[in-house]
BAZATOR-933592 format. One record per residue: residue number from 1; residue in one letter; x, y, z of N, C-alpha, C in turn. Coordinates in steps of 0.2 Angstrom, whole numbers, plus 5000, padded with zeros to 4 digits. Layout:
REM BAZATOR-933592
(atom NUM, a, (X, Y, Z), (X, Y, Z), (X, Y, Z))
...
END
This chain:
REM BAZATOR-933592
(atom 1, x, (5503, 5526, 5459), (5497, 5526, 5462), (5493, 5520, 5459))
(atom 2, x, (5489, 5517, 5464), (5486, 5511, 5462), (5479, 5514, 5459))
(atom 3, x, (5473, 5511, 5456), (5467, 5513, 5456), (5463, 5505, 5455))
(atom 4, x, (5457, 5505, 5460), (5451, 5501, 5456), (5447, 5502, 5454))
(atom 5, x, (5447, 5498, 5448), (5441, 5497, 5444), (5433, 5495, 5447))
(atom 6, x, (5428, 5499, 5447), (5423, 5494, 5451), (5416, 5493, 5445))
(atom 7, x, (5416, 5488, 5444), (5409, 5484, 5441), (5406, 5481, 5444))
(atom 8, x, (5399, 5481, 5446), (5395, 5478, 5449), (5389, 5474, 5444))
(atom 9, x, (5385, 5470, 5447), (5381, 5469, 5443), (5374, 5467, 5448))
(atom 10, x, (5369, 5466, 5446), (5363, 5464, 5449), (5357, 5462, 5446))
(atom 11, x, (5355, 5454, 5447), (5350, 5452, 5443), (5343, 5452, 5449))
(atom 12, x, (5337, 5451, 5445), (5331, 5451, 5449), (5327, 5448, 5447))
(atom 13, x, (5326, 5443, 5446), (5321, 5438, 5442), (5323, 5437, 5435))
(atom 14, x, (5328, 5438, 5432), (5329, 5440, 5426), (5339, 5437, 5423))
(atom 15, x, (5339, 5436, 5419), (5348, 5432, 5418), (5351, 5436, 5420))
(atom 16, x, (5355, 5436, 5421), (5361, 5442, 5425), (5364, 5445, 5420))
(atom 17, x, (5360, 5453, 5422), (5363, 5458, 5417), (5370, 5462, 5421))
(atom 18, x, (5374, 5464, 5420), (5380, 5468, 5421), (5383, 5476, 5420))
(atom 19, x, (5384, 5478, 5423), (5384, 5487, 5422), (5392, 5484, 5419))
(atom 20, x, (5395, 5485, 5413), (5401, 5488, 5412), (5404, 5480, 5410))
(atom 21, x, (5402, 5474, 5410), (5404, 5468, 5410), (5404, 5466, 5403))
(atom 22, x, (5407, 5464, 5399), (5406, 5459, 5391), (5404, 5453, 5395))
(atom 23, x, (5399, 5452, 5387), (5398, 5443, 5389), (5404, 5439, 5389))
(atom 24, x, (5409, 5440, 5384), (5413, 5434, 5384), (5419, 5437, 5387))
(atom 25, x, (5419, 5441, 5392), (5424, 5442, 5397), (5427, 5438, 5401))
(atom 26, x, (5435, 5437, 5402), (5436, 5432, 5407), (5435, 5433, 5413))
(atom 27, x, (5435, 5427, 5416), (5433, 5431, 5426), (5438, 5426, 5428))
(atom 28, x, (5441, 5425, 5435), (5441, 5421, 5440), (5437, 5424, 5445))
(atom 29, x, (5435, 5418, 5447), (5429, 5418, 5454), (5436, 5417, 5458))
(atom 30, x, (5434, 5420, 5466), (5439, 5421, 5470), (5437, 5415, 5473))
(atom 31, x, (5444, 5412, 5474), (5445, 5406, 5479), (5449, 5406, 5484))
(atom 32, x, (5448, 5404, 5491), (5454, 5404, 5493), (5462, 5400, 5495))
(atom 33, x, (5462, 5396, 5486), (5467, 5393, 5486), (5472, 5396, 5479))
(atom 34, x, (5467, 5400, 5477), (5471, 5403, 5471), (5471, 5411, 5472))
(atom 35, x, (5480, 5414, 5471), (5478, 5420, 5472), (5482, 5421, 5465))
(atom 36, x, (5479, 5427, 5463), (5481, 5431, 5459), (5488, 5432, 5458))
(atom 37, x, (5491, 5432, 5450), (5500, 5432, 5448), (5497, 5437, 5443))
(atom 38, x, (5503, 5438, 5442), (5503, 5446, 5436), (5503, 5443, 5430))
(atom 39, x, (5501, 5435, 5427), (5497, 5430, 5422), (5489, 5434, 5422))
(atom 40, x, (5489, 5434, 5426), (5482, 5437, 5426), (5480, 5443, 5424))
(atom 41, x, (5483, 5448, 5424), (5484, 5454, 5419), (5486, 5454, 5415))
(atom 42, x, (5477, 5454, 5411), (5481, 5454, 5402), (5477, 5462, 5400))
(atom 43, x, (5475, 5464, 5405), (5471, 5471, 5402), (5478, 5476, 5400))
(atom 44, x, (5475, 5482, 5395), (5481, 5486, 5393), (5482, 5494, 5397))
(atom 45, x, (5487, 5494, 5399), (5486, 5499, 5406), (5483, 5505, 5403))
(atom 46, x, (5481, 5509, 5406), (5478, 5514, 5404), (5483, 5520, 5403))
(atom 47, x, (5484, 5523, 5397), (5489, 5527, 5397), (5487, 5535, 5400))
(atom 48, x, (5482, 5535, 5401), (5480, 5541, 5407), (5481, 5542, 5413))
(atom 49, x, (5484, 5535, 5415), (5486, 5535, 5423), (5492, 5534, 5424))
(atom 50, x, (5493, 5536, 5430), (5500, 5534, 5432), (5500, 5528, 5439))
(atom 51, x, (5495, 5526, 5437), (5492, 5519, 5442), (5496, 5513, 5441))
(atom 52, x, (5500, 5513, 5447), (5504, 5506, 5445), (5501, 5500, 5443))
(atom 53, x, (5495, 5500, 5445), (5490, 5493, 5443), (5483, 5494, 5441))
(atom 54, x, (5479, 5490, 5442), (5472, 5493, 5438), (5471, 5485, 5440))
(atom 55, x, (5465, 5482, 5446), (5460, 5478, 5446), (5455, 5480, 5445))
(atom 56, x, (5450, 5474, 5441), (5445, 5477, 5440), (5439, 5469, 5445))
(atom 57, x, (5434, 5470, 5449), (5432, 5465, 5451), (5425, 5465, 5452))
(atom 58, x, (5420, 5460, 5451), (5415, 5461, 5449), (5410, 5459, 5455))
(atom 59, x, (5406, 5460, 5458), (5402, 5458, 5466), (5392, 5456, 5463))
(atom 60, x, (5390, 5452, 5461), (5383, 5451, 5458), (5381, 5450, 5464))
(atom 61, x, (5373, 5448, 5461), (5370, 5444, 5464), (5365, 5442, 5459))
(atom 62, x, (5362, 5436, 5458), (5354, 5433, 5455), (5350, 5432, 5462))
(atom 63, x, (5344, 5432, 5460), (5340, 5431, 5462), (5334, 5426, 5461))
(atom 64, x, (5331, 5422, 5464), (5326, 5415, 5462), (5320, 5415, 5465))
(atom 65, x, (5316, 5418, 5462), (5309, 5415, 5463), (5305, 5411, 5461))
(atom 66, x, (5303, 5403, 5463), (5300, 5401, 5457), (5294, 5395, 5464))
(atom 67, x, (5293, 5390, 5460), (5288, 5385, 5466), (5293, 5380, 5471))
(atom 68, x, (5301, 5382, 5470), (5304, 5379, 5475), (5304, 5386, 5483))
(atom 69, x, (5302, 5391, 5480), (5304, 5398, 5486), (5310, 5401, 5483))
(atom 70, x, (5312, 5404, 5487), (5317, 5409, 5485), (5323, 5409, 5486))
(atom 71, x, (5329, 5409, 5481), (5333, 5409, 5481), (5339, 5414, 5480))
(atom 72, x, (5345, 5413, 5479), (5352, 5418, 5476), (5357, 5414, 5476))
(atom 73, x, (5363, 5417, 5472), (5370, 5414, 5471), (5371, 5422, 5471))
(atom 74, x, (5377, 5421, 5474), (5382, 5428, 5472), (5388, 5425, 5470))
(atom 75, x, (5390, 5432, 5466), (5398, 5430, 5463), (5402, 5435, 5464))
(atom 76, x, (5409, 5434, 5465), (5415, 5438, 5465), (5419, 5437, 5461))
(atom 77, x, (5420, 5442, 5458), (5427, 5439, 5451), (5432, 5443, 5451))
(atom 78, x, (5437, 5442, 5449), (5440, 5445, 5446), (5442, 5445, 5436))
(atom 79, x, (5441, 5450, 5433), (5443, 5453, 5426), (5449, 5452, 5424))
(atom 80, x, (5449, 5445, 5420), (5455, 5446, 5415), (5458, 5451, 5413))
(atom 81, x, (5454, 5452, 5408), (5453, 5455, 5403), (5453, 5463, 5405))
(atom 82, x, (5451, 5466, 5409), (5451, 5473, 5411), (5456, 5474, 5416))
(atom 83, x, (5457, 5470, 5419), (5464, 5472, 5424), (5469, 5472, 5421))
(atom 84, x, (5475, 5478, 5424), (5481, 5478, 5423), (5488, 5479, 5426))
(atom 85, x, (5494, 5480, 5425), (5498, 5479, 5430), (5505, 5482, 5427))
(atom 86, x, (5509, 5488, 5430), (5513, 5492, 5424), (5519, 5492, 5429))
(atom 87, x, (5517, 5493, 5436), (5524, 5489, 5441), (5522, 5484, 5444))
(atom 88, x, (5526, 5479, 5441), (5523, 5472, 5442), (5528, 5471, 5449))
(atom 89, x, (5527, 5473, 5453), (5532, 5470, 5459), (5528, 5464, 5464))
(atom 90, x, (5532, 5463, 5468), (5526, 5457, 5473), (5522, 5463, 5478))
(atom 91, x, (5526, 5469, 5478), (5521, 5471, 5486), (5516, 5475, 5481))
(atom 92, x, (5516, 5478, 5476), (5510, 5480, 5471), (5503, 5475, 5472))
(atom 93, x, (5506, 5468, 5469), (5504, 5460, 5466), (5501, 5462, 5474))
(atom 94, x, (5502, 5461, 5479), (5500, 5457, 5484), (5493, 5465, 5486))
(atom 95, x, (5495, 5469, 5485), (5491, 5475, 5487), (5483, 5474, 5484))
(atom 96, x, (5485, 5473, 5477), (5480, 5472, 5472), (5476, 5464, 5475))
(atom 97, x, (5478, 5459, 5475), (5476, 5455, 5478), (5472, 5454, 5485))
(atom 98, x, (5473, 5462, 5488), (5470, 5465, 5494), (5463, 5467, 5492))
(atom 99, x, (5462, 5470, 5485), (5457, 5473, 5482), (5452, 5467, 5482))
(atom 100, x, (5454, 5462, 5479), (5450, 5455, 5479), (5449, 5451, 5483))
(atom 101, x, (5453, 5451, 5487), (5450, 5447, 5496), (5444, 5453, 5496))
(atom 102, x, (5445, 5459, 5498), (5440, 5463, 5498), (5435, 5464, 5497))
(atom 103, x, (5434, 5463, 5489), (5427, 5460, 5488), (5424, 5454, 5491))
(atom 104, x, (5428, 5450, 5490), (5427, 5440, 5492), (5422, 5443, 5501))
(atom 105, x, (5425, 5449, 5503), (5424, 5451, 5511), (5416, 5452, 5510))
(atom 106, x, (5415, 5456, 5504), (5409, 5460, 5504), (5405, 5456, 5500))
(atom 107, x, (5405, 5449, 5498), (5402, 5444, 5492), (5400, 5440, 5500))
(atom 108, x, (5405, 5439, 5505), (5402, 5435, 5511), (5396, 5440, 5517))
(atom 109, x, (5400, 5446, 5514), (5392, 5452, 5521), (5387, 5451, 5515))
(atom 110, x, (5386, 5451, 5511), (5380, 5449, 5506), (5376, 5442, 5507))
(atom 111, x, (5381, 5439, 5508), (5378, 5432, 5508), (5373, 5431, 5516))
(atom 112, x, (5380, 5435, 5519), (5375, 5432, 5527), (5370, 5439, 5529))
(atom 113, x, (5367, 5446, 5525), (5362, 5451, 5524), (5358, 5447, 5521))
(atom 114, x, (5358, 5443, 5515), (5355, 5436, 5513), (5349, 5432, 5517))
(atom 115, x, (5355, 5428, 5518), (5353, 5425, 5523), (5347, 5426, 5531))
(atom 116, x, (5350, 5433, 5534), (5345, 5435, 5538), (5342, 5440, 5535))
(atom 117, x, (5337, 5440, 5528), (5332, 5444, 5526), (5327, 5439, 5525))
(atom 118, x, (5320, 5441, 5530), (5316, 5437, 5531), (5310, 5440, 5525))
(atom 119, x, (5311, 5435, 5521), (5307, 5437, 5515), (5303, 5440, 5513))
(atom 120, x, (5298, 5443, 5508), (5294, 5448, 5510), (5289, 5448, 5503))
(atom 121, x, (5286, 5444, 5501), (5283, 5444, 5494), (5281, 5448, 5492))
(atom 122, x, (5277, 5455, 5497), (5275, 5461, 5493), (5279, 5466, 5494))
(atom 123, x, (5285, 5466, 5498), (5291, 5469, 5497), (5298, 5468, 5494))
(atom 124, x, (5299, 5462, 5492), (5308, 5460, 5491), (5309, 5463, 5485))
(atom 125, x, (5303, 5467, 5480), (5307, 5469, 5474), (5311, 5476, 5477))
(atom 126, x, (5308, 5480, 5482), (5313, 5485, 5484), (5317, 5484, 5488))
(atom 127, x, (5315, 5478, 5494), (5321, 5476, 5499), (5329, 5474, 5497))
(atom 128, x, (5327, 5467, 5491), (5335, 5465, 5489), (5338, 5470, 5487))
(atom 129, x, (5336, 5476, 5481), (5341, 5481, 5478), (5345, 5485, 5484))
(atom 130, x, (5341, 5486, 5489), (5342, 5491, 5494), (5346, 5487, 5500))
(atom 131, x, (5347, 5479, 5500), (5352, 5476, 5502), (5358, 5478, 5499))
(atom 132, x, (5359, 5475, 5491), (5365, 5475, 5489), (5367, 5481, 5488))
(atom 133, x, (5365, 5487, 5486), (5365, 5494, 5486), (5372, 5495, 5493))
(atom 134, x, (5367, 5496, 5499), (5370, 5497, 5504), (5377, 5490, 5505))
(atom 135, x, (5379, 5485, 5504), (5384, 5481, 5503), (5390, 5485, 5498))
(atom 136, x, (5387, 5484, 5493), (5391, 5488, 5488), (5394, 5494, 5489))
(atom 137, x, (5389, 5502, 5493), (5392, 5508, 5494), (5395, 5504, 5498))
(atom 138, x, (5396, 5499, 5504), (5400, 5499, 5510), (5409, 5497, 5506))
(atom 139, x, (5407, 5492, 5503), (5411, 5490, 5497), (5419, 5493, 5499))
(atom 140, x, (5414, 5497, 5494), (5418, 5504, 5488), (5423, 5508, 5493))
(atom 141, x, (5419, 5511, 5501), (5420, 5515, 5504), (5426, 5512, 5508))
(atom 142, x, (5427, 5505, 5511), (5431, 5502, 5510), (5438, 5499, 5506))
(atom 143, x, (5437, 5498, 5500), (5440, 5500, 5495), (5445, 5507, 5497))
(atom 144, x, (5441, 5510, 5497), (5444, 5517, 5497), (5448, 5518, 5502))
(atom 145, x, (5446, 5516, 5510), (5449, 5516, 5516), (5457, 5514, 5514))
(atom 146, x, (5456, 5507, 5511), (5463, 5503, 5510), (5468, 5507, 5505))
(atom 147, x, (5465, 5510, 5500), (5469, 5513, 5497), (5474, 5518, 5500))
(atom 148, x, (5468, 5521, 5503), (5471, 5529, 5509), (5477, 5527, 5514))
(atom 149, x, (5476, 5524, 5517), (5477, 5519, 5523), (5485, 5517, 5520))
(atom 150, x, (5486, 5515, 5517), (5492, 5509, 5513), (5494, 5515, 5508))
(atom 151, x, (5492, 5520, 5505), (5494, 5526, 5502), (5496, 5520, 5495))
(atom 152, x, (5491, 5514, 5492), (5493, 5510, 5488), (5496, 5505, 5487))
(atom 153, x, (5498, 5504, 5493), (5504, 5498, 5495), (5510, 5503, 5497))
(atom 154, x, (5512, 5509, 5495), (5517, 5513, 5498), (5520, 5511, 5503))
(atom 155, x, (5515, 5511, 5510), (5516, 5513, 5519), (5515, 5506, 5518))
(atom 156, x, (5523, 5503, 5519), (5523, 5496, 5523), (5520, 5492, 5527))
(atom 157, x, (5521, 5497, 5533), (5518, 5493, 5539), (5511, 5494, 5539))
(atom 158, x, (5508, 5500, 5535), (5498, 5501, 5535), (5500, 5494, 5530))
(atom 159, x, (5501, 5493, 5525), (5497, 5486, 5520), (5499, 5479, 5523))
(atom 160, x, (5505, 5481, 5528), (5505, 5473, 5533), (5497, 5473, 5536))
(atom 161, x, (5499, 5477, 5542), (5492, 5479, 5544), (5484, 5477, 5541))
(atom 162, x, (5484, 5479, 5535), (5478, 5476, 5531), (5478, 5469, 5530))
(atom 163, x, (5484, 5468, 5525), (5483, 5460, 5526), (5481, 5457, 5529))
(atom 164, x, (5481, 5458, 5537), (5482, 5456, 5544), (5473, 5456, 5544))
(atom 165, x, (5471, 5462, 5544), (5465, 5463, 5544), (5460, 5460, 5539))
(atom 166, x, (5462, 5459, 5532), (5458, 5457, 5528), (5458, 5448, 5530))
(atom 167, x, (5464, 5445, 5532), (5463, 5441, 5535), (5461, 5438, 5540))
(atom 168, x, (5461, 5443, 5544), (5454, 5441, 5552), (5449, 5440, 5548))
(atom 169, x, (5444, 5448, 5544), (5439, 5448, 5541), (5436, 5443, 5539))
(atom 170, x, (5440, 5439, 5534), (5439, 5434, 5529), (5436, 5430, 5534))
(atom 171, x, (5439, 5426, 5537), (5440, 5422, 5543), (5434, 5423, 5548))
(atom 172, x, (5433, 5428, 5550), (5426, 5428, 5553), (5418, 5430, 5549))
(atom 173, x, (5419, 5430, 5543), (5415, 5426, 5540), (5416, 5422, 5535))
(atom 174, x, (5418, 5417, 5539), (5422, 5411, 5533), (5413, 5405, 5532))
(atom 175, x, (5409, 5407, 5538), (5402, 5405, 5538), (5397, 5405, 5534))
(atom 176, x, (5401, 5411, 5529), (5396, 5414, 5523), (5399, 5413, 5516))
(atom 177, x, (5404, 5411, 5515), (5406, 5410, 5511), (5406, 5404, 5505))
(atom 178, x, (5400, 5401, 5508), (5398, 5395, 5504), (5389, 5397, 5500))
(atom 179, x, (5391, 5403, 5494), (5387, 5407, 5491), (5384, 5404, 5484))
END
């Protein structure tokens, strides 16, 4: 059985603080020309699981207020350092790689919930959190979806099916992906 790791993070006028993230942690930012090799797990598997892998990925946002107006960057990463991989197979590798398109899905409905929030100077300190809040639980709940659904990578034809799916998704928000 697979498991994800979820750490989020959120800044608000302030450097970007991390729930569960080291400063000198590695990441890779999710791209669409690098995908994930089991090079990339260097975490140590959890010997309390019997989880064939372990990603861990990370979904921010900052936030900018200054005399230019209002701004953000979001980031999507994936943890070196915290992810792990104990059956390293390619249909595993490619499921786990699911996990991180995934986020990249929910780092671009971030971007364009962004974009069309019409800003609010006596409200955006409880607007934005309660953006990313509701992105996040959608996240997660998705996350979970693909695990159930694909039984892990197990049910073949369910994790072709996602793929499929993760890549339409992608794809029709390929418009926000420029965060």
């Amino acid at each position: 059985m697979q498991m994800l790791k979820k750490y989020l993070f959120l800044a608000l006028l302030i450097p970007t603080w991390s729930l569960g993230q080291d400063k000198d942690e590695k990441l890779i930012a999710w791209n669409v020309t690098r995908q994930l090799t089991w090079d990339d797990y260097k975490g140590t598997p959890d010997p309390n699981s019997d989880a064939a892998a372990s990603t861990t990925t990370y979904l921010g946002i900052e936030y900018k207020l200054d005399n230019s107006g209002f701004g953000w960057t979001i980031q999507c990463s994936f943890s070196i350092s915290r992810s792990w991989g104990r059956n390293k197979t390619d249909n595993v590798l490619k499921h786990e790689q699911g996990h991180f398109d995934i986020a990249e899905i929910f780092a671009r409905k971030l971007n364009k919930k962004m974009k069309e929030y019409p800003f609010n100077q006596t409200t955006y300190k409880t607007d934005l959190p309660k953006i990313y809040t509701t992105i996040t639980e959608e996240k997660e709940a998705f996350q979970e979806q693909y695990d159930n659904e694909t039984d892990h990578s197990r049910k073949k034809e369910q994790q072709a099916a996602w793929e499929k799916k993760i890549e339409t998704m992608l794809n029709e928000l390929k418009d926000y992906a420029a965060y």
